[in-house]
C-alpha positions in Angstrom: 25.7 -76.9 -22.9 26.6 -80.2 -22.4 25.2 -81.9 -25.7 24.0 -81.0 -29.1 20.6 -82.4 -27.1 20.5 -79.9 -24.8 21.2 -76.9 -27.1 18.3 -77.8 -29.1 16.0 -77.9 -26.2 17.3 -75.0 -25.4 17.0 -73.3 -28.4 13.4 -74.8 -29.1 12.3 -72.5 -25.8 13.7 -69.3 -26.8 12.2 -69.8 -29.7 9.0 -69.4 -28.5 10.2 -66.0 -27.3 12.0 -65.0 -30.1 14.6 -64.7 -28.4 17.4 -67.5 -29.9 19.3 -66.0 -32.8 21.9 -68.7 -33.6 24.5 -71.6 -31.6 27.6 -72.8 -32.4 28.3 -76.4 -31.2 31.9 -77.7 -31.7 32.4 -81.2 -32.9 35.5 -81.7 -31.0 36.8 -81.8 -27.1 38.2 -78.6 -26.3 38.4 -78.6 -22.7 41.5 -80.0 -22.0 43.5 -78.9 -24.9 46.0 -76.2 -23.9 45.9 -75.1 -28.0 43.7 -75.0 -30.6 43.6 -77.8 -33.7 45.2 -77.0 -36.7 41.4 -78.3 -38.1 37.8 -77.5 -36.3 34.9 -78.8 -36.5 31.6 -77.1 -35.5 27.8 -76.8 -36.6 25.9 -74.1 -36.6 22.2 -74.0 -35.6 20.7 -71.3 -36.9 16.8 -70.3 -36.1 14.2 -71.1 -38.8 12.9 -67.5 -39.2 16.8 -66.0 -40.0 17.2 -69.2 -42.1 17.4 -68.6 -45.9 14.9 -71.6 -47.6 16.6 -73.8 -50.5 13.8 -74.0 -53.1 15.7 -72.2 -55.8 18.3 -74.8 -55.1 16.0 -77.8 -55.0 14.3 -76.8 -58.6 17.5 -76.6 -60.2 19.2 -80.0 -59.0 15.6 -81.5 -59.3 14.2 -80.3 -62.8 18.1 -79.3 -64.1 17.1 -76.2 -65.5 19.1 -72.8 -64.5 16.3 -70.5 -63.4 17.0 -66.9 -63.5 17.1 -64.6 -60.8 14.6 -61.9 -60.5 16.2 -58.6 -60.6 14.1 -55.3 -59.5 15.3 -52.0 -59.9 14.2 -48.9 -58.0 14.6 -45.4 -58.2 16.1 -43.3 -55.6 13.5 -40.9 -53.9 13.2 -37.7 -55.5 12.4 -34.9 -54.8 14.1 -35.2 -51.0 11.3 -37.0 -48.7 11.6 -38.8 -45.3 9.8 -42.0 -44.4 7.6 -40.8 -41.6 5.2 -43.9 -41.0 3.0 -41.3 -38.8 2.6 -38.8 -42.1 2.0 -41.5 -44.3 -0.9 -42.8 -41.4 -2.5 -39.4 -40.5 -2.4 -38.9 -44.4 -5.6 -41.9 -44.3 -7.4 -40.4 -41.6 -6.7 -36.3 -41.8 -9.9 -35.6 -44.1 -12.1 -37.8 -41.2 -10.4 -35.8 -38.2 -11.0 -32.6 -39.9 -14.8 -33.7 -41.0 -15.2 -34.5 -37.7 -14.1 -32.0 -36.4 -17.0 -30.0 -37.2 -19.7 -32.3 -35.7 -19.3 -30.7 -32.6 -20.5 -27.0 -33.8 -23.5 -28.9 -36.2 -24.8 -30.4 -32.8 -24.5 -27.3 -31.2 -26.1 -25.4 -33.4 -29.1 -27.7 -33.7 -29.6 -27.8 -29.7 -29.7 -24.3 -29.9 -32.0 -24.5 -32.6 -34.3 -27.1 -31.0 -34.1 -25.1 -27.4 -35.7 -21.9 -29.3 -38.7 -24.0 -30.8 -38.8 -25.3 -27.3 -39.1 -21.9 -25.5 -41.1 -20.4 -28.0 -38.3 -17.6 -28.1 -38.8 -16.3 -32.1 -42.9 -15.6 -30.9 -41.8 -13.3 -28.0 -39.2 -11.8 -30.3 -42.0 -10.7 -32.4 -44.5 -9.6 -29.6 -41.6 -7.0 -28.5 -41.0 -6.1 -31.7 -38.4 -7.2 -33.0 -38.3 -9.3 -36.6 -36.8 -12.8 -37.7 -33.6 -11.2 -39.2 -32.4 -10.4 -35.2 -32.8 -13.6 -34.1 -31.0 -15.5 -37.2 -28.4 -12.9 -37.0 -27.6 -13.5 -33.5 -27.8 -17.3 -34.4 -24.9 -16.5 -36.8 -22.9 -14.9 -34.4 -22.8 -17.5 -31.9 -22.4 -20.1 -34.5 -19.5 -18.0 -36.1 -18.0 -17.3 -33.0 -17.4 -21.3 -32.0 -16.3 -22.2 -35.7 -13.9 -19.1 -36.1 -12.0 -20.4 -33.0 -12.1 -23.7 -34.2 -11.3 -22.7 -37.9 -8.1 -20.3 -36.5 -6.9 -23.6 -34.5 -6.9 -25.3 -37.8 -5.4 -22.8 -40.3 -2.4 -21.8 -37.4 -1.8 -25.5 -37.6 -1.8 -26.5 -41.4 -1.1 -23.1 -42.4 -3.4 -23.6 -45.6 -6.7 -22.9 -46.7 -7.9 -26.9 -47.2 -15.5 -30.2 -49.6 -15.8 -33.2 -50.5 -13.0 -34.7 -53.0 -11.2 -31.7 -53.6 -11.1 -31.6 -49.6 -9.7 -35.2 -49.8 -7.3 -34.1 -52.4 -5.8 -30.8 -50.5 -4.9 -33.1 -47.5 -3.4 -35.5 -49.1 -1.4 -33.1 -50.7 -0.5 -30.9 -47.2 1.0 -34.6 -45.9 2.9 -35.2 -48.9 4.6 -32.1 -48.6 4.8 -32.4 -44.6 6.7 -35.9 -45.9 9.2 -33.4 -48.2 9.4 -31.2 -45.4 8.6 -28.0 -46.9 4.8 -27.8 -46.2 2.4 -25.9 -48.2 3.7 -22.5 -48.6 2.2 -19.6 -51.5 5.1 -20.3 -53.4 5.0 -23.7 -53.5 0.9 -23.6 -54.3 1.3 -24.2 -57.6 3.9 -26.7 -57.6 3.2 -30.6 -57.7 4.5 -33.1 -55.5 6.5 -35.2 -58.6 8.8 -33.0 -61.6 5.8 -34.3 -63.9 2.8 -33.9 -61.8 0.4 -31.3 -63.4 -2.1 -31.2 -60.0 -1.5 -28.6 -57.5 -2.6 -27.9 -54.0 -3.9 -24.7 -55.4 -6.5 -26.6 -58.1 -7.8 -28.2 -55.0 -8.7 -24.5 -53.4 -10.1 -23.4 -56.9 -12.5 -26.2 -56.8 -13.7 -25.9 -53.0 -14.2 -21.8 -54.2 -16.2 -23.2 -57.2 -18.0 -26.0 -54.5 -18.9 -23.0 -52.7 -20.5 -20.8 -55.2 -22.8 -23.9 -56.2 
């Protein structure tokens, strides 16, 4: 550069960018000197958004009191975990996705449903013979059949048996422990996330049995 004019310039249009990090002008002419002053003078121009603000240093010359600085302490993670921004994202939306998930079989049931009261197929069933429990048991087998093959893609990925809040409860749980990588095994069930947390994943399969029953 061949002024402190143009490096500003310069640096006000990588700005725009982002891309200007800092420049270094130097007070004095260097070009001709064979070897360097014993003294140097130089600026540097540092970008507003990697530039530390003064209001600490303002309210102290201004008011002359000595504020003190805040001071926060954390503790180290524990047990071992891993920041994994996509466990800690999926962890929002699993219990959706899985819910979801089973809007597909519901509609296909009730087209099936609606296509029999359409035909009239239940009536002939009975003119050959044959009684309502044939016809609802064959419903049950196609329905069973589409949500077993769904219901095994689930389990072989979660490896876990996971309504409702206690449904919302087990998956956040099986991320948590994704996040520690151990996942939910049987003889981690029982075991909390935290040293002194008293809910388990298992608590959560207790209350989807007890869900069930009702």
């Amino acid at each position: 550069m061949n002024s402190e004019l143009d490096i500003v310039r310069e640096g006000q249009n990588k700005s725009v960018t982002n891309n200007f990090l800092a420049a270094i002008e130097f007070m004095d002419d260097l070009t001709n000197n064979d070897s360097l002053p014993k003294h140097i003078r130089y600026k540097i121009r540092i970008a507003l958004d990697y530039t530390d603000n003064t209001f600490q240093t303002q309210d102290r010359v201004q008011t002359g009191k000595n504020i003190p600085y805040g001071i926060q302490t954390q503790q180290m993670p524990y047990p071992y975990s891993i920041n994994d921004k996509f466990v800690n994202s999926i962890s929002r939306m699993l219990l959706l996705l899985m819910v979801l998930n089973w809007i597909f079989t519901v509609s296909m049931n009730v087209k099936d449903i609606v296509h029999e009261k359409e035909k009239q197929l239940k009536e002939i069933m009975k003119i050959m013979g044959l009684k309502d429990s044939v016809h609802w048991f064959t419903e049950f087998i196609l329905c069973t059949t589409v949500i077993m093959f769904t219901a095994f893609l689930l389990v072989l990925l979660l490896k876990c048996l996971s309504s409702t809040v206690a449904f919302g409860f087990g998956c956040d749980y099986i991320t948590r422990f994704e996040g520690m990588v151990k996942g939910i095994q049987w003889f981690n069930i029982n075991n909390g996330v935290k040293p002194n947390d008293n809910f388990t994943f298992l608590y959560c399969i207790i209350m989807m049995l007890i869900d069930s029953v009702l």
